[in-house]
C-alpha positions as CSV (number, residue, x, y, z in Angstrom):
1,X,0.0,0.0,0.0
2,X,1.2,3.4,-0.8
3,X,2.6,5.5,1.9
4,X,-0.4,8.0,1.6
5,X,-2.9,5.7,2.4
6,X,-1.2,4.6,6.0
7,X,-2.9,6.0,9.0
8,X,0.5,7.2,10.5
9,X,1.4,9.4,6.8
10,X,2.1,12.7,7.3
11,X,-0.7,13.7,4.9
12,X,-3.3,16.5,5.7
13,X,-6.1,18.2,3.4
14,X,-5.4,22.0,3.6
15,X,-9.0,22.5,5.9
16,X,-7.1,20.2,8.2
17,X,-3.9,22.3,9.1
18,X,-3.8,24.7,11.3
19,X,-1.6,27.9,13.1
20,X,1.6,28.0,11.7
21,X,1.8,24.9,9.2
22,X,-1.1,26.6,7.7
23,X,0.9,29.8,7.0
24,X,3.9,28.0,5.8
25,X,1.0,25.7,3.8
26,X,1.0,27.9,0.4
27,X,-0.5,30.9,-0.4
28,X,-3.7,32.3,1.2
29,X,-5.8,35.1,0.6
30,X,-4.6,38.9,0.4
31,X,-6.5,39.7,3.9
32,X,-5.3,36.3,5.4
33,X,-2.1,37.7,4.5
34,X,-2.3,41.1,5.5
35,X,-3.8,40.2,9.3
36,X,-0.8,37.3,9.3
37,X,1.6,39.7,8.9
38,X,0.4,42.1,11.5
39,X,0.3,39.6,14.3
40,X,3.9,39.0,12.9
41,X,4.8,42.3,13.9
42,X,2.8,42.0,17.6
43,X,4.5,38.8,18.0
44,X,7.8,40.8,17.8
45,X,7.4,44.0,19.4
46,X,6.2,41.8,22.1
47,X,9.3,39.8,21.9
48,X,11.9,43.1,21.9
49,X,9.7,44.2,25.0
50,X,10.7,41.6,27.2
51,X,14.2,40.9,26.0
52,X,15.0,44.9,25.9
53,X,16.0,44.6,29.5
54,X,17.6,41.7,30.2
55,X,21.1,41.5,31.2
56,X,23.8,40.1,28.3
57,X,22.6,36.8,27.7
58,X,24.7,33.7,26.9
59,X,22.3,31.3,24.7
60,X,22.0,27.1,25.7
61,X,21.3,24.3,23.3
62,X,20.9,21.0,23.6
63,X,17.9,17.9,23.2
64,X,14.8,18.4,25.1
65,X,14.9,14.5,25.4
66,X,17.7,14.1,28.2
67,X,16.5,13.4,31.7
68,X,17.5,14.8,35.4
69,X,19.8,11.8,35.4
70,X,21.7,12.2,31.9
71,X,25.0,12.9,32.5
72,X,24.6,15.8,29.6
73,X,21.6,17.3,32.2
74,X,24.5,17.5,34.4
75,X,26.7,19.5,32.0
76,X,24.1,22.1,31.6
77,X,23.2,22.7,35.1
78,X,26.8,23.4,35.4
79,X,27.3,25.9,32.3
80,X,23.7,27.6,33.5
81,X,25.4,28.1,37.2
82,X,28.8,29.0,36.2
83,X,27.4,31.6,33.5
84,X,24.9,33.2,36.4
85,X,28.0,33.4,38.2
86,X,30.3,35.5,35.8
87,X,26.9,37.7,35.1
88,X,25.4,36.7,32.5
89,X,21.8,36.2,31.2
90,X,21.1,32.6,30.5
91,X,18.5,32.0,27.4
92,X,17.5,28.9,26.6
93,X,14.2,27.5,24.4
94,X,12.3,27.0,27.7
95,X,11.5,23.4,27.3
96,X,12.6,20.6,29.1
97,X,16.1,18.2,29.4
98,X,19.4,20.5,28.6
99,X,17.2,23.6,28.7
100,X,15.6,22.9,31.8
101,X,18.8,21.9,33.2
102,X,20.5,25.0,31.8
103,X,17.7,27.4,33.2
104,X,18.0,25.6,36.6
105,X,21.8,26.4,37.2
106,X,21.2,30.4,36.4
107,X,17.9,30.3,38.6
108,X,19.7,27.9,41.3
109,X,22.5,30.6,41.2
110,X,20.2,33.4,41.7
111,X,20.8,34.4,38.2
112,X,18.9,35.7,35.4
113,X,16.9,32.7,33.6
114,X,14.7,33.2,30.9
115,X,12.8,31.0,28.7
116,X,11.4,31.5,25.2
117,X,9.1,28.9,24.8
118,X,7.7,27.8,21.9
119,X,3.7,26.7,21.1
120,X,3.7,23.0,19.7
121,X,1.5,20.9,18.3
122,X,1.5,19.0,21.6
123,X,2.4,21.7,23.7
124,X,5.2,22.3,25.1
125,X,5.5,23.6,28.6
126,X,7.5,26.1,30.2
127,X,10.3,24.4,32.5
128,X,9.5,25.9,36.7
129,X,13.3,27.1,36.5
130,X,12.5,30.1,33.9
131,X,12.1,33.6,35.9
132,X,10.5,35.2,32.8
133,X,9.0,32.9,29.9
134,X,7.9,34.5,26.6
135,X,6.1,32.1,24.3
136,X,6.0,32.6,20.6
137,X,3.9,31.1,17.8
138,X,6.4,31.3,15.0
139,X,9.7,29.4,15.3
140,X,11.4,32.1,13.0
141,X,10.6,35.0,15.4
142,X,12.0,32.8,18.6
143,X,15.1,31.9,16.4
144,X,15.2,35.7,16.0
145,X,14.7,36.6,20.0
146,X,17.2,33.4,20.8
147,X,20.1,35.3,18.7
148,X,19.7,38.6,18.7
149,X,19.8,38.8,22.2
150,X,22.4,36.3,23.0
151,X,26.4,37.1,22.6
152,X,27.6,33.7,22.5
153,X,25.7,30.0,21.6
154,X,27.0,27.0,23.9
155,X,25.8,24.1,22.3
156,X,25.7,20.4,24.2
157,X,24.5,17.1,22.5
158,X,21.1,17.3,21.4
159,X,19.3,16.8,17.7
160,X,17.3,18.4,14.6
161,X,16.4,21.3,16.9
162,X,19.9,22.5,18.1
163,X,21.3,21.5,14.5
164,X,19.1,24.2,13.2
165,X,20.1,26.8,15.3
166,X,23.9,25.4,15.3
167,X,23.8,26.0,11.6
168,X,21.9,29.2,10.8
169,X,24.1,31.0,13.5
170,X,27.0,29.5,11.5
171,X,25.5,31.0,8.1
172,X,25.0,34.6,9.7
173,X,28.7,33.9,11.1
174,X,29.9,32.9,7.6
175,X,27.3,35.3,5.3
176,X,28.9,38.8,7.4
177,X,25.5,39.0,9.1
178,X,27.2,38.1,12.7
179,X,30.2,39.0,14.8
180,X,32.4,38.0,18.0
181,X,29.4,35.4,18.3
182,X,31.1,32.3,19.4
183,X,29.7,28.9,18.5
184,X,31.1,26.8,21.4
185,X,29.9,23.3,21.1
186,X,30.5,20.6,24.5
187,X,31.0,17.1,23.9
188,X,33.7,16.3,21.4
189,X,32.4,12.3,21.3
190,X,29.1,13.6,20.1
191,X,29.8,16.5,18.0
192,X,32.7,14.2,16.1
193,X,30.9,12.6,13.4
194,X,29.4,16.1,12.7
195,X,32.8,17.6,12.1
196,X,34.3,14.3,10.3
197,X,31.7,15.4,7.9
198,X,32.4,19.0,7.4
199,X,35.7,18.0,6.9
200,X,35.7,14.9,4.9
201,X,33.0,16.2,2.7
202,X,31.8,19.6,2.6
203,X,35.1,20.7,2.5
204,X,36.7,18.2,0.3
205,X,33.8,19.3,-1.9
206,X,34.5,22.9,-1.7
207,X,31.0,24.1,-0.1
208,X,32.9,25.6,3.1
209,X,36.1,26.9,2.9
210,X,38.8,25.7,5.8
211,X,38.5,29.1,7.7
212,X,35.1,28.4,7.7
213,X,35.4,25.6,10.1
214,X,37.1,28.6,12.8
215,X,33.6,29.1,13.7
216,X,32.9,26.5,15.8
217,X,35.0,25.7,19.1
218,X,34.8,22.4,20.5
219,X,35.2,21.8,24.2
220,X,34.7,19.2,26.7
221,X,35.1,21.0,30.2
222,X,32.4,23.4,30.6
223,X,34.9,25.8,32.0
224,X,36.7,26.0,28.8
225,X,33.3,27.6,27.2
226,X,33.1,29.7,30.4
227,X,36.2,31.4,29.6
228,X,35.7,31.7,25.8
229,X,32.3,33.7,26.4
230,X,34.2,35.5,29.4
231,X,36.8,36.9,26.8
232,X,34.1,37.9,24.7
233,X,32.3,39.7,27.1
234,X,35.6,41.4,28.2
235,X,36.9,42.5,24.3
236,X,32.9,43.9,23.9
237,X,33.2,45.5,27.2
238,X,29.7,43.6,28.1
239,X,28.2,45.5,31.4
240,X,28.2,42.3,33.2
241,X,26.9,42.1,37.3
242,X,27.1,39.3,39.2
243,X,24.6,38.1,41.7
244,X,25.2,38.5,45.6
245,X,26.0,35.3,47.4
């Protein structure tokens, strides 16, 4: 039987879809348009509201699928403490697993923690560690928020999600549209058959040239991405306060 015809296919009459699959589902109407647009715009003045304030923030990645007692949980609990503790802001998607974990060292550090949260077809809830959570509709205007309030990405094991924003951070990097924006990823293990492939075959292809691959640093001790963002901070002159003890 044709894939179409299974239950489980990915197949959906156009009356069917809804929210933001039915945006991105073709073109609509000139009003539809017009009113789409405009709640665009809400969607990001509300964003730049709430993010206007906010101390520097240090953005981190990583899957939503790790639990309390993955080692990798561990890892972010430790970056989200440590980067409460040299001042910064500490963003994260507001879901659960590395962000959770990541939003739970800042907040356990009596740091700032903010989540922007993201409305799912099954709903994805807000993690208790966030101090302020702002929840968009559209992915692109949270990739938006997640960047252009963030001076560095930190980046631990984690899947299609954090690829995405790993990679168009690396294109804004490489296009002239970003700088001083480190791309720090933790876990050399994980992240190695990721580079293997840069290497062995978008750059043996010519698609990326070798400076290219300068973008990304790789670290395993999350004090070695401490100080890269640290250094950052320092060479921007970042107005950075630290939390009383």
């Amino acid at each position: 039987m044709f894939e179409f015809f299974h239950p489980d296919a990915r197949v959906r009459r156009l009356s069917q879809i809804q929210g933001e699959a039915n945006f991105l589902a073709g073109r609509h109407s000139r009003t539809y348009e017009f009113f789409r647009v405009v709640r665009i715009a809400l969607e990001f003045i509300r964003g730049f509201r709430v993010m206007h304030f906010t101390p520097p923030g240090i953005t981190v990645f990583g899957s939503a699928r790790f639990k309390e007692t993955h080692p990798v949980y561990a890892q972010g609990v430790t970056i989200g403490r440590r980067l409460a503790e040299q001042g910064f802001c500490v963003i994260t998607g507001g879901g659960p697993g590395v962000m959770e974990a990541a939003n739970r060292g800042a907040h356990e550090a009596g740091g700032r923690s903010i989540g922007l949260n993201i409305v799912l077809p099954h709903e994805q809830s807000a993690n208790r560690f966030c101090d302020t959570v702002v929840t968009f509709y559209y992915f692109f205007i949270r990739k938006v928020m997640l960047i252009k309030y963030s001076y560095a990405y930190i980046i631990l094991p984690g899947g299609f999600g954090t690829l995405d924003e790993m990679s168009e951070a690396l294109t804004l990097i490489q296009t002239g549209k970003l700088y001083d924006f480190p791309v720090i990823l933790v876990g050399s293990d994980y992240w190695k058959g990721f580079l293997d492939w840069l290497k062995e075959t978008l750059l043996k292809e010519g698609t990326i040239k070798e400076s290219d691959l300068d973008y990304l640093t790789i670290v395993d001790d999350p004090e070695e991405a401490i100080q890269k963002v640290c250094e950052v901070a320092k060479a921007l002159a970042l107005p950075l306060k630290r939390p009383k003890p």
